[in-house]
C-alpha positions as CSV (number, residue, x, y, z in Angstrom):
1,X,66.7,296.6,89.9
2,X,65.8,296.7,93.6
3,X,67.3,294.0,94.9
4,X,70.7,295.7,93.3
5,X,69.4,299.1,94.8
6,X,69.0,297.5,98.3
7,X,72.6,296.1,97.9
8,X,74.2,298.8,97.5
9,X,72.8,300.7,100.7
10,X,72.6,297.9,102.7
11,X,73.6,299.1,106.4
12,X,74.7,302.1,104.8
13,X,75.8,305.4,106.8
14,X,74.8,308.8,106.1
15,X,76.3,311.1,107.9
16,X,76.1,315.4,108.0
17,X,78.2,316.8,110.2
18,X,75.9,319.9,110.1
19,X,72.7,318.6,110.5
20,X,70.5,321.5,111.6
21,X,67.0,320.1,112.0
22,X,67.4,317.2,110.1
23,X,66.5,318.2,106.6
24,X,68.9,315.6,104.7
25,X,68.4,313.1,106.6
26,X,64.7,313.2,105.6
27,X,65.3,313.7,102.3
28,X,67.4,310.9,101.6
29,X,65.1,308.1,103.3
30,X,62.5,309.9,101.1
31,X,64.5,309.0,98.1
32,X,65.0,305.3,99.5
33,X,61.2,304.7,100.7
34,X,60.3,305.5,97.0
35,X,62.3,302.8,95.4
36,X,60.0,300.5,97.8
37,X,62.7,300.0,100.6
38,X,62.4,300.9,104.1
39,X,65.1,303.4,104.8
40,X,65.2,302.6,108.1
41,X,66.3,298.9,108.1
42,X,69.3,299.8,105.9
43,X,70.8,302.9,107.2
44,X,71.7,304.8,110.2
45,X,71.9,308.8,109.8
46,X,74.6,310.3,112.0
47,X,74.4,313.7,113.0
48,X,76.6,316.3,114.7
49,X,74.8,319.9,115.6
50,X,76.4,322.2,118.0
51,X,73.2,324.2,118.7
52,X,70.8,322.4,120.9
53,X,67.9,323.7,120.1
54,X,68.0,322.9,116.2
55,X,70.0,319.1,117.8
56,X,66.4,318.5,119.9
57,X,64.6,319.4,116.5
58,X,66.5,316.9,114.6
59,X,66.1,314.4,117.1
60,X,62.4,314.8,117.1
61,X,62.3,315.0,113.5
62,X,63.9,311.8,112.9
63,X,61.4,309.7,115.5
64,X,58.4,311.3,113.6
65,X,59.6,309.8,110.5
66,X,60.7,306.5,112.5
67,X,64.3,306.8,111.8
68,X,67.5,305.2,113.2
69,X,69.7,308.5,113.6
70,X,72.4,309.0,116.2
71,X,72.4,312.7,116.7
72,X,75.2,314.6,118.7
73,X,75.0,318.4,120.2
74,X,76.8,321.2,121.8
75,X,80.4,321.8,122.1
76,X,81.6,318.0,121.2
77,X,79.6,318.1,118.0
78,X,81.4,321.1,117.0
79,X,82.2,319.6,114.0
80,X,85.5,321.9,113.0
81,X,87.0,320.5,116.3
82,X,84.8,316.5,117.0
83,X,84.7,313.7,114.5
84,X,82.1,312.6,117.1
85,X,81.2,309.6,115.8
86,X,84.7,308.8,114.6
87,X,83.3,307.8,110.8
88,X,86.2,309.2,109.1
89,X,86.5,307.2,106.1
90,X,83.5,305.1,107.4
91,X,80.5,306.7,105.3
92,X,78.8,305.6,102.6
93,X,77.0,308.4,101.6
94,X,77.2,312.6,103.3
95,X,74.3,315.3,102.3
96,X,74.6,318.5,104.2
97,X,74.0,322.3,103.9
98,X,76.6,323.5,106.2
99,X,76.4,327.5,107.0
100,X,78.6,329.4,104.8
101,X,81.8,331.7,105.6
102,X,81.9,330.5,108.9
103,X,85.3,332.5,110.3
104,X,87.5,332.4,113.3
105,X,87.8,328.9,113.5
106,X,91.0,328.0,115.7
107,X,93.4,326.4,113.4
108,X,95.6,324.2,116.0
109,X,92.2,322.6,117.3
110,X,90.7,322.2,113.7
111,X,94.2,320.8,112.8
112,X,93.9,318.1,116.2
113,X,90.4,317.5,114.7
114,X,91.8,315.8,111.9
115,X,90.2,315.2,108.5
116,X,92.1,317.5,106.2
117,X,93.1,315.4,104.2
118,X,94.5,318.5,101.6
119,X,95.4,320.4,104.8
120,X,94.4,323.4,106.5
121,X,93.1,326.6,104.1
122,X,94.3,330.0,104.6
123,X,95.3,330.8,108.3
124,X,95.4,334.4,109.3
125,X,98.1,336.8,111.9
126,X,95.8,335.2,114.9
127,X,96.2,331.3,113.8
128,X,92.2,331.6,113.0
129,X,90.9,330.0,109.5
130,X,89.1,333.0,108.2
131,X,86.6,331.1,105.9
132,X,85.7,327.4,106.5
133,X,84.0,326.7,103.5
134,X,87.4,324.0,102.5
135,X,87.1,322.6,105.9
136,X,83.2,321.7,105.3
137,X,84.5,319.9,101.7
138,X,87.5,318.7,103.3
139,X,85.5,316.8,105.8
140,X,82.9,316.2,103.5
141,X,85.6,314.0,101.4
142,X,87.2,312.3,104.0
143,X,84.4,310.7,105.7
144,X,83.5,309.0,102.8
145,X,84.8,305.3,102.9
146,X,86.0,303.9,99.3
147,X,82.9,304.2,97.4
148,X,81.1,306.5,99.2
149,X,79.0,309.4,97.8
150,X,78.8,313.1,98.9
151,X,76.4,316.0,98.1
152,X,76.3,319.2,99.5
153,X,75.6,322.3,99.2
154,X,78.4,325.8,99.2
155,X,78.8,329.2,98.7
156,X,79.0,330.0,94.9
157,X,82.6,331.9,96.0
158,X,84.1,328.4,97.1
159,X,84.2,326.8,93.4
160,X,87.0,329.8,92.4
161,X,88.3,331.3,95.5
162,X,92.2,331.3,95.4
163,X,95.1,331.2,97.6
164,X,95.5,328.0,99.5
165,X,91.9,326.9,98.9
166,X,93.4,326.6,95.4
167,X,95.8,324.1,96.3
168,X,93.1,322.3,98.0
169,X,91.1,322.6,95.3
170,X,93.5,321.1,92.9
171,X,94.3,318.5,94.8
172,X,90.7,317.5,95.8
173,X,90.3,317.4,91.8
174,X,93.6,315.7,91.2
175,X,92.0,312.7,93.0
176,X,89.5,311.9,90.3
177,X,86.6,311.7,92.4
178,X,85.0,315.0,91.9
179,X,81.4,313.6,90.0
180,X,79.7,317.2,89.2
181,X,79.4,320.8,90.1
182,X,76.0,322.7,89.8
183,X,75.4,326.3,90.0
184,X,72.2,327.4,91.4
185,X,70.5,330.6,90.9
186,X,69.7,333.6,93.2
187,X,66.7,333.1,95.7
188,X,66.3,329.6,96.4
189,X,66.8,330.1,100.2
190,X,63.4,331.0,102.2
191,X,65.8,334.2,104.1
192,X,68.3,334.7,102.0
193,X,68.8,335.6,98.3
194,X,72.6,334.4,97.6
195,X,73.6,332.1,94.8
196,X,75.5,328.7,96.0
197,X,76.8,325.5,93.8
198,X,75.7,322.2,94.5
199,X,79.2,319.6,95.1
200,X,78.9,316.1,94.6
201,X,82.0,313.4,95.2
202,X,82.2,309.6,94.3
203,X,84.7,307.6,95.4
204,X,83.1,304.6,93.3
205,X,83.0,306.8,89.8
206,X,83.6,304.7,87.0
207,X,87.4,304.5,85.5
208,X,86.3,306.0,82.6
209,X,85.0,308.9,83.9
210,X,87.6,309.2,86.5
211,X,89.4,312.7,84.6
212,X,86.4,314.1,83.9
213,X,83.9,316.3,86.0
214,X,80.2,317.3,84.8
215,X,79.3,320.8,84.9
216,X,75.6,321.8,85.0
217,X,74.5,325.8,84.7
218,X,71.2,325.8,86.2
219,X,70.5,329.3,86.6
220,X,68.4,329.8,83.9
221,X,66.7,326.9,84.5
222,X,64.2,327.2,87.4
223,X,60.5,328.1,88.0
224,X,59.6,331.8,89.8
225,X,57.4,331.0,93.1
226,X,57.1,334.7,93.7
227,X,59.0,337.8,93.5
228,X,61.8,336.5,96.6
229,X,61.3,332.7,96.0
230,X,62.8,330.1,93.2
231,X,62.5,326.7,92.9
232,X,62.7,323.4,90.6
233,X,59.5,321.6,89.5
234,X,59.1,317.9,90.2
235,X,60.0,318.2,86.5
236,X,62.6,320.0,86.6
237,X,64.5,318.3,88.9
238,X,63.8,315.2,87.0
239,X,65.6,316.8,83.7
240,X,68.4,317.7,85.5
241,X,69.0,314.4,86.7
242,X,68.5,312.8,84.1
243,X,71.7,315.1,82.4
244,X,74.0,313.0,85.2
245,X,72.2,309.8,84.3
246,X,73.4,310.1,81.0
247,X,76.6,311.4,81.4
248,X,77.2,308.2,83.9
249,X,75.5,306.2,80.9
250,X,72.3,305.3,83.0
251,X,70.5,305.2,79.9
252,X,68.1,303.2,81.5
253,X,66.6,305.8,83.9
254,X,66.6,308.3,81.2
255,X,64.1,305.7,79.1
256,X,61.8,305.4,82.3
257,X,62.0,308.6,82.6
258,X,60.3,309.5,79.0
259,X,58.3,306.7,79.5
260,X,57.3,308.8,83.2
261,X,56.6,311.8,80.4
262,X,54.4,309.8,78.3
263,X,52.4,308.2,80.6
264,X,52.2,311.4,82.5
265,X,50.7,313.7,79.2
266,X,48.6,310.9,78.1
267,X,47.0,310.5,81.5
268,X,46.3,314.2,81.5
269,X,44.6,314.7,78.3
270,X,42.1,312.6,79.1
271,X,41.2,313.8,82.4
272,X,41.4,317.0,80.5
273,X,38.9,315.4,77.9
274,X,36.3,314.9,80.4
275,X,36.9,318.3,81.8
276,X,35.9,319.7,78.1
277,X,33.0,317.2,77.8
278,X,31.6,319.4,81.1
279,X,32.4,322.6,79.8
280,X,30.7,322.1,76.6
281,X,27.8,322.4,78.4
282,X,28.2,325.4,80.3
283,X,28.8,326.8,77.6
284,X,25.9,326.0,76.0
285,X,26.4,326.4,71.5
286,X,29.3,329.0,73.0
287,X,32.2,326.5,72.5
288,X,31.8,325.3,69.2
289,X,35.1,326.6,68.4
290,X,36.3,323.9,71.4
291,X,34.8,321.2,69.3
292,X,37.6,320.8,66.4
293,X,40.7,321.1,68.8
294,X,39.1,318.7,70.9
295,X,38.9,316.3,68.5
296,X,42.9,317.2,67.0
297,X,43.8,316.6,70.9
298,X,42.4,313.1,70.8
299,X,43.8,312.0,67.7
300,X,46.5,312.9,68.8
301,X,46.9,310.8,71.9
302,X,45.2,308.1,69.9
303,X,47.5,307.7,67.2
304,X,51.3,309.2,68.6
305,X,53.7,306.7,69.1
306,X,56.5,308.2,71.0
307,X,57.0,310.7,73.1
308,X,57.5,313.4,70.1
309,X,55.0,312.8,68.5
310,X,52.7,314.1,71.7
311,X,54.6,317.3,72.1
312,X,52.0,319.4,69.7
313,X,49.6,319.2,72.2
314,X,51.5,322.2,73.9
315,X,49.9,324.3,70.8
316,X,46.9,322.5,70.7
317,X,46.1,322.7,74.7
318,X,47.5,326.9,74.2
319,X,44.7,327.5,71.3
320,X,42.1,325.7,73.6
321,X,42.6,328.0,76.4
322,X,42.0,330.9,74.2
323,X,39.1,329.5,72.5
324,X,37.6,328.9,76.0
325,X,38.3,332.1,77.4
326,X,36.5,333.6,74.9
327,X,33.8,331.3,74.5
328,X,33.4,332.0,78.4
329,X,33.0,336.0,77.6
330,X,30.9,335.8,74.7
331,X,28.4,333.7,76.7
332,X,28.9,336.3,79.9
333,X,28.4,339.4,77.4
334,X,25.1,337.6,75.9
335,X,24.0,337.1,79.6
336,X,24.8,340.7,81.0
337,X,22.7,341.8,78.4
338,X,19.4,340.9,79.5
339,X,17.5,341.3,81.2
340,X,17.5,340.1,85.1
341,X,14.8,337.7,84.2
342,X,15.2,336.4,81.2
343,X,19.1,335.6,82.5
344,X,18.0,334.2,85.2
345,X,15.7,331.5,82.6
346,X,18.9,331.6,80.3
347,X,20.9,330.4,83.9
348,X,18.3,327.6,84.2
349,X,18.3,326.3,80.5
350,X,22.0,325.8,80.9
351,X,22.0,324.6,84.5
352,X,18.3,323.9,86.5
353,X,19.9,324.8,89.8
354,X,21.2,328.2,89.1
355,X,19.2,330.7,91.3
356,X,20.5,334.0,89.3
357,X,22.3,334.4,86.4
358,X,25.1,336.6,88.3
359,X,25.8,333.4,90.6
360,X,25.3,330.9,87.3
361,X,28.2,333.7,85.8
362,X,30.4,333.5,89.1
363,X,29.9,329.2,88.6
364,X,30.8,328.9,85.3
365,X,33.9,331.5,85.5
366,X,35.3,329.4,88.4
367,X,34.9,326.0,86.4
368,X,36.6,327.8,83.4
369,X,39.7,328.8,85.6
370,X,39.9,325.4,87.0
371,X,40.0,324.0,83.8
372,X,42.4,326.3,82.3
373,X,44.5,326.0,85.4
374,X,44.8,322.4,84.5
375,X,45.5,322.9,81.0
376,X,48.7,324.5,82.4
377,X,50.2,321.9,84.4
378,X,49.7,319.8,81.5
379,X,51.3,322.1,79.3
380,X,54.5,322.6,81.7
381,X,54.7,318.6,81.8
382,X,54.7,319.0,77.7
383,X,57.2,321.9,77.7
384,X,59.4,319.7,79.8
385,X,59.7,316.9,77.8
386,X,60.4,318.9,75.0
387,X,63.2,320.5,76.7
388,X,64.6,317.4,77.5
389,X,64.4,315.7,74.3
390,X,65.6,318.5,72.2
391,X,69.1,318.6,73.9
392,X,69.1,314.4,74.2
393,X,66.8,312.9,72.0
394,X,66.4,309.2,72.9
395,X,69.7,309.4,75.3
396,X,72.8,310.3,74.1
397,X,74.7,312.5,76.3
398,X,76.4,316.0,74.4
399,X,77.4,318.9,76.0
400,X,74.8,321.6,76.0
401,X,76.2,325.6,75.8
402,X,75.0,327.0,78.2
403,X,73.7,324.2,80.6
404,X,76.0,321.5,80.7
405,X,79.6,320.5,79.7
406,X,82.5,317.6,80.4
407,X,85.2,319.3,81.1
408,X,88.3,316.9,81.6
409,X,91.4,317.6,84.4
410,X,93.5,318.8,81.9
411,X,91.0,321.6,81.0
412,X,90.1,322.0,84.3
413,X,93.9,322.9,85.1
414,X,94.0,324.9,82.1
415,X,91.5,327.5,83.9
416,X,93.9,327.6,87.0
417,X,91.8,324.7,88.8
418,X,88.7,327.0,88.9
419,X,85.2,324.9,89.4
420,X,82.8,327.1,88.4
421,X,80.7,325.7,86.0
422,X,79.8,328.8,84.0
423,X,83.7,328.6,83.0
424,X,83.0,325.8,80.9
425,X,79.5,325.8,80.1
426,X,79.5,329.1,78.2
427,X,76.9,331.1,77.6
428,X,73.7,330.5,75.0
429,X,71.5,333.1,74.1
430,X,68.4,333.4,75.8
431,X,64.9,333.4,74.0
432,X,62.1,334.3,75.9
433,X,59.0,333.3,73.7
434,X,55.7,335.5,73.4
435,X,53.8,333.4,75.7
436,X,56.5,333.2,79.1
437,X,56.6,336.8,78.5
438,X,53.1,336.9,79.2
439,X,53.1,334.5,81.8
440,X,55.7,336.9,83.4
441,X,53.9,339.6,82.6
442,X,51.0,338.3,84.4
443,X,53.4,337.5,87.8
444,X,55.1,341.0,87.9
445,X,51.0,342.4,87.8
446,X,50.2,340.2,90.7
447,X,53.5,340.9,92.7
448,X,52.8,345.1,92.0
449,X,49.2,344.4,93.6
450,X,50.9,342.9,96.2
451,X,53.3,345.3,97.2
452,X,50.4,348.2,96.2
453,X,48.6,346.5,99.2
454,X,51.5,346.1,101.4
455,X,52.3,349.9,100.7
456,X,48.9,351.1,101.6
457,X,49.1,349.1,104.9
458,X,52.5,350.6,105.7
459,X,51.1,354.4,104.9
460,X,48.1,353.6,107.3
461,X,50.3,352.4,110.0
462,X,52.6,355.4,109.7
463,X,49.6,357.4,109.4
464,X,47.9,356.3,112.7
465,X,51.7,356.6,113.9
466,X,51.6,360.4,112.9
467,X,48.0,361.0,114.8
468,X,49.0,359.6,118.4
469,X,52.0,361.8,118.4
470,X,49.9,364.6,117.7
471,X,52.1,365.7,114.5
């Protein structure tokens, strides 16, 4: 499996032709280094950044992670007007984030530049293209050499905008080698909160596949950092991926990837086992209740045999946590209650180091939250396997409505060459269980605390604002 890995990206070349600080590059040796290969003895990363500053970042970037990258700034990397390392149809492989909308690019010198291989888009009454999102895909396309890959990322607008990006657009799909289309939700940007689509090309696709483009709706599928921040799990990520997989028929990476699952839960159960072993003695004859579900927890583990078959944990682990919770308040309620010295003796029978029984309580709460914290990330793991195998089972690719959908070129013409994947996908009703509504109910308390705090700030800064000017 390597050795075929390393074969296909031997002396391969990456290129983005808007590489900001380096950001792709990175990330695709990270994805190499991690099937065991050394990124750097079988690619070279070519970059083109007009703006020095973020060119000198890149370059320093790529010696930290001891990288063979060729980076080109200022005017000549311009890349609407420079092929500056003349790879047209050179590149194995071309990740990039290029800045959206960009307008008043000159058409005749774009047009010199070459690489349009669909032609120019919309020229306005000053020969200027006012939006160069179809010049980023254009050259996006025709670097590639004829198997290369390319994945990018675009403005949401681009995947239906009409007029001659249409035509370019249709003839871009009439080539057989669009691969997939993601839509990504709001707020996945660190400064900004638009939507965009992820684009990804293959030259190489198989011939089977070669009138058909995958469509993936991810934007109810994500995890809320905070109130201004989204993003995908490790998990996550790993689901959707394995949605291409299947729809390639990589059925092989989808298996690893539930054996990845099961190792995963089972590893985490009992870590979690000798957590409760621990806790069972803070909380003295307290967590009794804990006793029978720890015992349904290891049964479980000991006797399950696939991957479903360990997905009732998610219950099981859910009624722990409450059963700890309030084994941890009866036994803080028993120990407020008396008094200062006989806590402090009730402290010491539990644990011989506690001092006083209001540090004992502070202990024990913080070893409870650690433990429940745990609990969670085991139960996301669990709640991401079952989303996984309730769409695909042991691997079968089917479109999903609402998240995912083949659409072929003759339906994609049928929707006047539009590529937004919500056209296809439709739209499936969206259940929001009793307990994400409390876990969202719990983040919208903590971001109002938040922006309680940052509103008191702001009223003491206008305040001592008001009493320098006298007013």
């Amino acid at each position: 499996m390597k050795s075929s890995f390393l074969n296909c990206i031997k002396d391969g070349k990456n290129i983005d032709p808007a590489c900001g600080s380096g950001g792709m590059f990175v990330s695709s040796s990270d994805f190499v280094n991690a099937e065991g290969i050394n990124a750097n003895s079988v690619m070279t990363f070519y970059g083109q950044e007009k703006v020095e500053f973020n060119a000198k970042l890149c370059i320093m970037n790529m010696a930290v992670h001891g990288l063979n990258a060729k980076i080109k700034s200022g005017d000549e990397a311009n890349s609407f007007y420079h092929d500056a390392h003349n790879l047209e149809g050179s590149c194995d492989y071309v990740m990039a984030n290029p800045p959206f909308n960009v307008d008043k690019v000159k058409a005749e010198s774009t047009q010199n530049a070459g690489r349009l291989p669909f032609g120019l888009p919309g020229v306005n009454q000053k020969k200027e293209v006012s939006n160069a999102n179809y010049l980023w895909i254009s050259y996006f396309y025709a670097y590639l050499n004829d198997s290369g890959r390319a994945g990018f990322v675009m403005a949401a607008s681009a995947t239906d905008s009409g007029n001659k990006d249409r035509e370019i657009r249709k003839q871009l799909i009439q080539t057989g080698h669009v691969d997939c289309l993601m839509s990504v939700a709001n707020n996945f940007f660190y400064k900004v909160s638009l939507p965009c689509s992820l684009w990804f090309f293959d030259k190489g696709k198989k011939e089977e596949l070669k009138d058909k483009v995958l469509f993936i709706d991810s934007r109810n599928y994500y995890t809320v950092v905070d109130r201004t921040l989204n993003e995908w799990s490790e998990w996550q990520m790993k689901n959707l991926n394995a949605i291409v997989w299947l729809y390639r028929g990589e059925k092989g990476k989808y298996a690893k990837l539930l054996q990845d699952y099961w190792t995963q839960i089972i590893n985490d159960c009992k870590e979690l086992d000798t957590e409760f072993e621990s806790v069972s003695v803070l909380l003295k004859g307290y967590g009794e209740k804990l006793k029978p579900l720890r015992v349904q927890i290891l049964d479980i583990i000991k006797n399950a045999e696939d991957i479903n078959q360990l997905l009732p944990l998610n219950d099981l682990l859910k009624k722990y946590t409450t059963e700890l919770n309030a084994s941890l308040k009866a036994l803080c309620e028993y120990g407020d209650g008396l008094e200062k010295g006989e806590a402090k003796e009730f402290a010491k029978s539990i644990d011989e180091t506690a001092s006083t029984w209001d540090r004992f309580k502070k202990s024990v709460s913080a070893s409870i939250e650690e433990v429940v914290s745990q609990i969670k990330a085991c139960r996301t793991v669990i709640k991401e396997a079952k989303w996984l195998t309730e769409k695909f089972g042991d691997g079968t690719y089917t479109d999903v409505l609402g998240l995912c959908k083949v659409a072929t070129i003759d339906e994609i013409e049928e929707k006047n060459w539009s590529l937004t994947p919500g056209a296809y996908v439709g739209v499936a009703r969206v259940e929001e269980d009793d307990e994400n509504f409390e876990e969202r109910m719990t983040e919208i308390h903590k971001e109002l605390l938040t922006l309680q705090a940052e509103a008191n700030q702001l009223m003491d800064i206008i305040s001592a604002n008001f009493e320098e000017l006298g007013i």
